[in-house]
C-alpha positions in Angstrom: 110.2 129.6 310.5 106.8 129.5 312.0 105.6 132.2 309.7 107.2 130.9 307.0 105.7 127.6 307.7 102.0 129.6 308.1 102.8 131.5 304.7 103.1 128.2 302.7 100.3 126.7 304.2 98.2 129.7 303.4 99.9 129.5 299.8 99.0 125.6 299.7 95.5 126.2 300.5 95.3 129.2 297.7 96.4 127.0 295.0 94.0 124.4 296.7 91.4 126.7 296.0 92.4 128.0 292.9 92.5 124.3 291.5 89.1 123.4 292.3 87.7 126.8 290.9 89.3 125.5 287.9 88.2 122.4 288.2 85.3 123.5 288.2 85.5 125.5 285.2 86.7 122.2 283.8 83.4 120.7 284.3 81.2 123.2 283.9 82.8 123.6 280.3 83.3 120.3 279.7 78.4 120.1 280.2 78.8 123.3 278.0 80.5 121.1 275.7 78.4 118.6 276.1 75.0 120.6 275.2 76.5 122.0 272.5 77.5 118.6 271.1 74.0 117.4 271.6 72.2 120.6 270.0 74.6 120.2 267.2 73.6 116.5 266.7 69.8 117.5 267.0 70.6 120.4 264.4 72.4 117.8 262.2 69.4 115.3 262.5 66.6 118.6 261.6 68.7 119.9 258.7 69.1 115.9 257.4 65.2 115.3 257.9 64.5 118.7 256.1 66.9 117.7 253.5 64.7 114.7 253.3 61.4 116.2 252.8 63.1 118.4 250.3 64.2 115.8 248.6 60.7 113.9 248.7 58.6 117.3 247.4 61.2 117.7 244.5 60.1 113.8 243.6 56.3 114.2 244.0 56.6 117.6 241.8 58.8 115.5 239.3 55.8 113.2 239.4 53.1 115.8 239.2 54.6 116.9 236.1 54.9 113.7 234.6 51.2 112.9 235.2 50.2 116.4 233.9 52.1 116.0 230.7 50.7 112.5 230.4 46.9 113.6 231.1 47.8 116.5 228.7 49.1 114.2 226.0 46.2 112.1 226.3 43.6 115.2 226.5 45.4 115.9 222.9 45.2 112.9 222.0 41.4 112.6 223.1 40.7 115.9 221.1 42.4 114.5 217.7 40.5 111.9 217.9 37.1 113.8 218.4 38.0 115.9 215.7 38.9 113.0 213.6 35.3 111.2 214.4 33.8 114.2 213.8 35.0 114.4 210.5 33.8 111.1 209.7 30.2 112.2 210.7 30.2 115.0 208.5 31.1 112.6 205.9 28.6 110.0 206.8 26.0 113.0 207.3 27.2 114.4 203.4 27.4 110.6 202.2 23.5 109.8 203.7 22.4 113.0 202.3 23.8 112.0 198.5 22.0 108.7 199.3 18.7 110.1 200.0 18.6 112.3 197.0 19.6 109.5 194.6 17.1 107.7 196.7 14.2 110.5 195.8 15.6 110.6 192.2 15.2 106.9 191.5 11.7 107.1 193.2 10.7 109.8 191.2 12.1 108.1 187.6 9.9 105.0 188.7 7.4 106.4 189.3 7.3 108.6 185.9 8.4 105.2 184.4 5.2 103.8 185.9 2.7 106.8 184.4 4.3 105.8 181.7 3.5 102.3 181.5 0.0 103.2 182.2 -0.5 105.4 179.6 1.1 102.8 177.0 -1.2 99.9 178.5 -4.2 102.1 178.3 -3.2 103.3 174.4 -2.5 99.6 173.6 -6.5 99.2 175.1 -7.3 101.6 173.2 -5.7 100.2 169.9 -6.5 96.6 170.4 -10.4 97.8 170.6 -10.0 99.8 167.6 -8.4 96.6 165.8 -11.4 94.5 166.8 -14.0 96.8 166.0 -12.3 97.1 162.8 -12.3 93.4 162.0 -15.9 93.3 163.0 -16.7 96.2 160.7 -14.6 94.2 157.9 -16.5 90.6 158.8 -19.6 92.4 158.8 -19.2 94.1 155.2 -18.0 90.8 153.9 
């Protein structure tokens, strides 16, 4: 009986031990568990703030785009129109230099108009001394 007695008390105190070694097992899993859980969460936050940033680039790239496509329209839009005022200049520049020609063609008509004025005036001198020195030749025969 005795042994008996000593055999389940050494039995009991196996399967004491053998309970708090899993016990602690128990535990020691359950702060593996833990960590885990809480590197998971950090991962989760890390992959959700990269997600973000992704997310932001794509928008300031979307922007970057728009701008260039709107400074490129407008650079087009600058060039038509200095290629459009150009155009005008060259006209003006054409138009000024017809003017000044017509200008140079009047001046020189007025001025051949004016030689010839003088040369009538000075024949009409001429013939109005001729007419009195004819009447006086006329009175004086009389």
């Amino acid at each position: 009986m005795q042994e008996q007695l000593q055999a389940l008390l050494a039995q009991q105190h196996d399967e004491q031990q053998a309970k708090q070694c899993a016990e602690q097992q128990i535990s020691s899993l359950q702060e593996q568990l833990q960590a885990l859980q809480a590197q998971q969460q950090d991962e989760q936050q890390a992959k959700q703030h990269v997600e973000q940033q992704i997310i932001s680039l794509q928008e300031q790239l979307q922007a970057l785009q728009a701008q260039h496509q709107d400074e490129q329209q407008a650079k087009q839009c600058a060039e038509q129109q200095i290629s459009s005022l150009q155009e005008q200049l060259q006209a003006l520049q054409a138009q000024q230099q017809d003017e000044q020609q017509a200008k140079q063609h009047a001046e020189q008509q007025i001025s051949s108009l004016q030689e010839q004025l003088q040369a009538l005036q000075a024949q009409h001198q001429d013939e109005q001394q001729a007419k009195q020195c004819a009447e006086q030749q006329i009175s004086s025969l009389q």
